[in-house]
C-alpha positions, 0 to 999 in steps of 0.5 A: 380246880378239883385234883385226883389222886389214883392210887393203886394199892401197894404189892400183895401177898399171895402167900396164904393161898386159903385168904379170900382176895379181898383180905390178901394182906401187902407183902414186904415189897408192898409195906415198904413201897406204901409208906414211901411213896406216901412221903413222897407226896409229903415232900411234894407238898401234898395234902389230900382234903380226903382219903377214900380206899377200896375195902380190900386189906391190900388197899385199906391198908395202903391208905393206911400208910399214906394217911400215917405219911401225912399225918393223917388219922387212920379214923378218916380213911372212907371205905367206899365198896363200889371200888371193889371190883370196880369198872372205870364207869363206877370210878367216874361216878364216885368222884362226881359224888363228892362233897363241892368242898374237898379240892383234892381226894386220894382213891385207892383202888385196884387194876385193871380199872384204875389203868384203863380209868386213867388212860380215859384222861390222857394221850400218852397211853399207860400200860400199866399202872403199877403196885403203889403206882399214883396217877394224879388227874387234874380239872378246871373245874368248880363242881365235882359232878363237872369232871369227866374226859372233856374237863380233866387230864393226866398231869403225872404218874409215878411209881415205886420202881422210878425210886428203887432198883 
């Protein structure tokens, strides 16, 4: 069984209209949400085998809180460019790239891609996949390079707002 956790990054803010997006920092929501839904997956009891976010603040430092969460060091977090700016073709070959030995990876990445990735491995179309929102993927499958619409499905989707009012 290999598992796949889509995490998109916590909400960003747009205070600081001169940042480049891609070093847009997490707004009070987002610094909040992170680290909850971090825990969340602690007291769900699960334990990611690696931690690989997008280079951009916003989900660096997403990853940051869920490594912190899961006790984690910050050191392993892999900043893989490619999902930067990403197309779900991109996201796909990612993970089919990954070391036979990890079961589980946490990606952390950006809209529209993880939405329209996500709903490629579901019937129950996902209009959105929200700030900090988790979509876990799972396959029956022993080699990475096996997983793909025929061998993985959506089995949940959570997110922040199902938490707080």
């Amino acid at each position: 069984m290999k598992i796949v956790y889509l995490i998109r990054h916590a909400k960003s803010s747009w205070k600081d209209m001169s940042l480049k997006d891609i070093d847009r920092p997490l707004n009070k929501r987002g610094k909040r949400d992170a680290p909850f839904m971090g825990n969340l997956l602690k007291e769900q009891g699960v334990m990611p085998d690696m931690l690989i976010s997008s280079p951009a603040n916003r989900a660096y430092t997403t990853a940051c809180h869920f490594a912190e969460a899961l006790g984690i060091p910050k050191a392993e977090i892999i900043q893989e460019p490619r999902i930067y700016e990403a197309w779900t073709a991109d996201i796909l070959e990612i993970i089919q790239q990954q070391p036979e030995d990890r079961q589980t990876i946490f990606l952390f990445g950006h809209n529209p891609t993880f939405t329209s990735f996500a709903n490629s491995f579901t019937k129950n179309y996902i209009d959105n996949v929200p700030t900090c929102g988790i979509v876990r993927i799972d396959a029956e499958i022993d080699h990475w390079k096996a997983f793909s619409e025929q061998t993985a499905k959506v089995i949940s989707f959570q997110f922040p707002k199902q938490h707080f009012s």
